[in-house]
C-alpha positions in Angstrom: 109.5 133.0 70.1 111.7 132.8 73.3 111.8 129.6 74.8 110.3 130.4 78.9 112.6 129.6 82.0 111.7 126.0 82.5 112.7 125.9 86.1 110.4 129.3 86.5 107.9 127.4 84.5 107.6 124.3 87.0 108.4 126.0 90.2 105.1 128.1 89.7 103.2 125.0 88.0 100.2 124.1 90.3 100.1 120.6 90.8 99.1 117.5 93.0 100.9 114.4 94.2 99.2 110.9 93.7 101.4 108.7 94.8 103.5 109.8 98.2 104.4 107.2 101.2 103.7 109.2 105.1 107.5 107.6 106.4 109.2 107.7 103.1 108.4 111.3 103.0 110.3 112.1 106.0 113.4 114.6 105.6 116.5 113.4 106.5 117.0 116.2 109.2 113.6 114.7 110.5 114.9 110.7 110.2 118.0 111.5 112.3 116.1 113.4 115.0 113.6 110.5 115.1 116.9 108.0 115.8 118.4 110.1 118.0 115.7 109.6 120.0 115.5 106.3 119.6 118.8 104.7 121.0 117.8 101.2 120.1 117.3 101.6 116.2 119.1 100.2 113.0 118.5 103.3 111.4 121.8 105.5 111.6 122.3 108.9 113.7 124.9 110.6 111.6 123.9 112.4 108.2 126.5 111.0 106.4 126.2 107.3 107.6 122.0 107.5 106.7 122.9 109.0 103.3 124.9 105.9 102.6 122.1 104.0 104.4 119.7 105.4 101.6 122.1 103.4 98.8 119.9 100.9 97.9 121.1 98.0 96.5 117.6 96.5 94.7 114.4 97.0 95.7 114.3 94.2 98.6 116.8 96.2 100.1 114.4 99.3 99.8 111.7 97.7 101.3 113.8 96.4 104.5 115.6 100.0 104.8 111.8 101.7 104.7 110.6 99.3 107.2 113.6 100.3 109.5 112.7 103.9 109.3 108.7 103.2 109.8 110.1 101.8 113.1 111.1 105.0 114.4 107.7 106.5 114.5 106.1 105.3 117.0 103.3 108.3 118.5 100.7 110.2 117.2 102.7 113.0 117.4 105.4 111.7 115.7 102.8 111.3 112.7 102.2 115.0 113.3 105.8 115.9 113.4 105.9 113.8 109.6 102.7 115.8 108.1 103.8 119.0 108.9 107.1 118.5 107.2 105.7 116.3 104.3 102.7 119.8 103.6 105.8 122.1 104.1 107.5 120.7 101.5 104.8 120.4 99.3 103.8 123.9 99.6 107.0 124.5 98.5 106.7 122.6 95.1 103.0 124.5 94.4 101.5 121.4 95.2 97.8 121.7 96.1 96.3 118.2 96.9 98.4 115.4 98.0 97.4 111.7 97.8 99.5 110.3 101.2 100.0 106.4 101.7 99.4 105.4 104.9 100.4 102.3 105.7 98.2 101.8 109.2 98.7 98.2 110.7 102.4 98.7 109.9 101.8 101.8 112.4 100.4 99.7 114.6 103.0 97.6 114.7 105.5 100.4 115.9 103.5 100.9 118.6 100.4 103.7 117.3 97.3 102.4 118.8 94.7 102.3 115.8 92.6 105.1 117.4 96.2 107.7 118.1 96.4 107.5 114.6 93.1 108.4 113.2 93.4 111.3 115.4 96.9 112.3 114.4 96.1 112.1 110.7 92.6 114.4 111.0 95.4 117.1 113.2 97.9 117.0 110.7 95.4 117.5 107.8 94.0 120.5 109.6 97.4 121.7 110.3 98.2 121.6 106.7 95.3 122.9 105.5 95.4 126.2 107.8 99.1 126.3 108.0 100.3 125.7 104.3 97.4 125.7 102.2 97.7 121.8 101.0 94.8 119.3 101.7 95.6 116.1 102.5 93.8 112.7 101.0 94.2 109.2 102.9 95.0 106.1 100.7 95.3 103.4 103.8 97.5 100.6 101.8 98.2 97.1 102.9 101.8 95.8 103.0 102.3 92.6 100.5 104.6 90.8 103.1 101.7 90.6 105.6 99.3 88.9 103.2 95.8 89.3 103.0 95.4 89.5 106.4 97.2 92.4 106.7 95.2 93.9 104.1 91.8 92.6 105.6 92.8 94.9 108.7 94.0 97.7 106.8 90.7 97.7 105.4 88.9 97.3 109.0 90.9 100.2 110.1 89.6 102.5 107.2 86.0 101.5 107.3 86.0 101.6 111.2 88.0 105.2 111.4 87.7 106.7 108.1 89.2 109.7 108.9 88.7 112.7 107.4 89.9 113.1 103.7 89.9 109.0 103.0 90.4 107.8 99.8 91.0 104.1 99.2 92.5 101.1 99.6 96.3 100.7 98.4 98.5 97.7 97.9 102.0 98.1 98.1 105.1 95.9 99.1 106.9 93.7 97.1 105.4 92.0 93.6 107.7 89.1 93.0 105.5 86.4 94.5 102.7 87.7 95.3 99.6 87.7 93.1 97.2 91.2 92.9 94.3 88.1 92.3 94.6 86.7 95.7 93.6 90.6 97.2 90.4 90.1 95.1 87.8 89.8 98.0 89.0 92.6 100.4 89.5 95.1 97.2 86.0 94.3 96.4 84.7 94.9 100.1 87.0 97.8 99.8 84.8 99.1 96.6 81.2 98.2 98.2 82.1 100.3 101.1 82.3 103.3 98.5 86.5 103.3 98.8 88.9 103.6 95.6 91.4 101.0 94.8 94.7 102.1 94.6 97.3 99.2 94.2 100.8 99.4 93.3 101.6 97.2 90.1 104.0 96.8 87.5 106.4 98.4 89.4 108.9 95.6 89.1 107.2 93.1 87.2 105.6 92.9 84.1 102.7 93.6 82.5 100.7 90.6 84.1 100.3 91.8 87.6 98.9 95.5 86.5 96.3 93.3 83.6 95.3 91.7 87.7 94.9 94.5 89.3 92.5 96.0 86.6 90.6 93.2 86.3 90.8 91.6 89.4 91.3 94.1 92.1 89.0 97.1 89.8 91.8 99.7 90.3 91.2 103.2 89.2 95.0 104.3 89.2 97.6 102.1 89.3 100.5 102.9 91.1 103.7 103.1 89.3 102.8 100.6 86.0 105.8 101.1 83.9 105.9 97.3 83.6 102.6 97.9 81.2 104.9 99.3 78.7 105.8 95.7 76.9 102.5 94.7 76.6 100.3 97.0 73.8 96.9 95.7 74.5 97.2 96.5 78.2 98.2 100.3 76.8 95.2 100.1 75.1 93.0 99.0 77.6 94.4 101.6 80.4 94.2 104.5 77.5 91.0 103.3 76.8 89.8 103.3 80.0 91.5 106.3 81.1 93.9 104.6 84.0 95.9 106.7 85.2 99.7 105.7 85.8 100.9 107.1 89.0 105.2 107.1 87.5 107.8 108.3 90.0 111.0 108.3 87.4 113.6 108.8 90.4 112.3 106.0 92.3 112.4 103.7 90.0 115.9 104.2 89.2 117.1 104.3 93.0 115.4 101.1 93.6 116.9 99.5 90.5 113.2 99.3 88.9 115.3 100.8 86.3 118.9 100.7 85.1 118.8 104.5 84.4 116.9 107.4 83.3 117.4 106.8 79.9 115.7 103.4 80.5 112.3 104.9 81.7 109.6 103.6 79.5 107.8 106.8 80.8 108.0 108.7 77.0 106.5 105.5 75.6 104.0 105.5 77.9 103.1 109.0 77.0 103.1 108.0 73.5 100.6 105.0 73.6 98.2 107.8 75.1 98.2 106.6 78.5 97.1 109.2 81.0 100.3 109.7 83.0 101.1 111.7 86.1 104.3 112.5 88.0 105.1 111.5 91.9 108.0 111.0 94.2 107.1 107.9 96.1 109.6 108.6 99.1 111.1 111.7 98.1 113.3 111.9 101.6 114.2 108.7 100.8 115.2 109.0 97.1 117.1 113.0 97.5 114.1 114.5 95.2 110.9 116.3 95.4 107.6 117.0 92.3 109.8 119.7 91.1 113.0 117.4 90.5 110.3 115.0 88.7 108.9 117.8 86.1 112.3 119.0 85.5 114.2 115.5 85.0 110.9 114.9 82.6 112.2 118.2 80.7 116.0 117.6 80.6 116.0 113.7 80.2 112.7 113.4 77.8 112.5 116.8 76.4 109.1 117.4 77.7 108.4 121.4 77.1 105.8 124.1 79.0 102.6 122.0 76.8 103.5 119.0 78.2 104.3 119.4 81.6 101.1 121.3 81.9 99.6 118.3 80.2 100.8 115.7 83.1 99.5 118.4 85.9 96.1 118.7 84.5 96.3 114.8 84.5 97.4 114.6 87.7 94.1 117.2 88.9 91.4 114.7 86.7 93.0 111.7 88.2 93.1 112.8 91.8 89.9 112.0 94.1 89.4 115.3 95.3 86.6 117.8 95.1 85.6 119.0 92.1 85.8 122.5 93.4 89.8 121.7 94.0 90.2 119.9 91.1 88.6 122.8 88.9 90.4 125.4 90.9 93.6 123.6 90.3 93.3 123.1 86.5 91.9 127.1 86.3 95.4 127.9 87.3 97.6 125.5 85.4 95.6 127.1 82.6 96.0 130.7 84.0 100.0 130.0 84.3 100.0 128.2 80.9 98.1 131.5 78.9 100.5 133.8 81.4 104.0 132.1 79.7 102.7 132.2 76.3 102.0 135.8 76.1 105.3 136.3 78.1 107.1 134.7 75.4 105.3 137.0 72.4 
């Protein structure tokens, strides 16, 4: 049997993205025009100087580079400007439903009054909606470095706005020194209001801080999680309780989560049964996009057409989307899937 065009194969694929960041998302033709018009900012003008701005060192420097670049949008219609790009370039991955981080009192901070961006957010989810066929979901996540206070109002601002497609409550930011456990009370405000919980964990710890935000935050996907890997009764436990891992491979090796590809503890993962599905995190950021992801999961783990399919279905059960999306989007990985094999008779 001939072996299908893999590239073909996950070009077509329909899929959804769980785990995306609003600024990180930003093109770099879309970064420089932002600090062009922003004389006073860090972030460079010139495409070669920001592509050596985008070197990250560790992850600390990650975090202070992204905060730089959050700094340059600072209107509603610069969050506009961000969506329409981010659903472009999701249309062009056959991405159908997209998870977006938005982190809001950080927003705020650059200047968006709370009510310009629940406004901007319900236009650019229309826009991309009518104009690319994508639908947007809201995960509003609080920023580690601005403790629970931050997250306190990040929750306000969701439960006071909820705009139109709102998901949860996220927690991302740096781990090192910071417990998930002291995020307990506002997560479970977060889950009496009817919101999901989201966190980030294990993304460059260990397995302690994702066992926290299961038990003590009550998250339903964890975002990123490869620290889990060392620890075989937290596998269990997220196989068990069907968790799903939100692993962005390219990420993880530009912030030096990872030494390397061959490093990623994602085929391990796989093979402890843990439901697993593929993201970018900041894909203008880190020089990739969902397709890169699929295709690095081929050529680096040897993940064929069955498998692949098998992390977009799991992306499409994990997602918090309607169940008329979510059946519509497994109906045609399944109508792809049947489409290659008969190809390849």
């Amino acid at each position: 049997m001939p072996t299908p065009d893999i590239a073909t194969f996950v070009a077509a694929l329909p899929k959804v993205e769980l785990h995306l960041h609003l600024v990180g998302s930003a093109s770099v033709e879309t970064v420089l025009a932002l600090s062009r018009g922003h004389p006073d900012s860090t972030v460079p003008t010139d495409p070669d100087a920001l592509g050596r701005f985008y070197e990250f060192t560790d992850f600390e420097h990650f975090l202070n580079v992204y905060r730089q670049v959050n700094l340059l949008v600072r209107t509603g219609a610069d969050i506009v400007t961000l969506l329409d790009g981010l659903a472009s370039d999701l249309a062009g991955n056959a991405v159908r439903y997209a998870e977006v981080q938005v982190t809001a009192v950080r927003n705020r901070m650059s200047g968006i009054e709370f009510d310009d961006l629940a406004q901007a957010l319900a236009d650019g989810r229309a826009l991309a909606a009518e104009k690319y066929g994508v639908e947007f979901g809201w995960i509003f996540d609080a920023d580690s470095r601005l403790g629970t206070a931050g997250a306190e109002e990040t929750l306000d601002f969701a439960l006071r706005y909820r705009p139109e497609g709102t998901v949860g409550l996220g927690l991302a930011g740096m781990e090192r020194g910071v417990s998930r456990a002291d995020y307990a009370p506002v997560f479970r405000r977060a889950r009496d209001a009817g919101l999901h919980c989201l966190p980030h964990a294990g993304e460059t710890v260990g397995p302690a801080e994702v066992w926290a935000a299961v038990t003590e935050l009550g998250a339903e996907r964890i975002g990123h999680g490869i620290g889990s890997v060392t620890d075989p009764r937290l596998l269990e436990q997220l196989a068990a309780r069907d968790i799903a891992l939100e692993v962005c491979p390219t990420s993880n090796v530009c912030t030096a989560a990872v030494p390397d590809l061959a490093a990623h503890p994602l085929p391990r993962l796989l093979a402890a049964g843990v439901p697993v599905t593929l993201a970018t995190d900041d894909p203008g950021m880190f020089h990739t996009d969902l397709n890169t992801e699929y295709l690095v999961c081929h050529e680096q783990f040897g993940l064929g057409v069955a498998e692949l399919a098998d992390i977009a279905r799991t992306g499409a059960r994990a997602a918090f989307c309607s169940a008329e999306l979510r059946a519509r989007v497994l109906d045609e990985i399944d109508d792809l899937v049947e489409a290659v094999g008969q190809a390849s008779r």
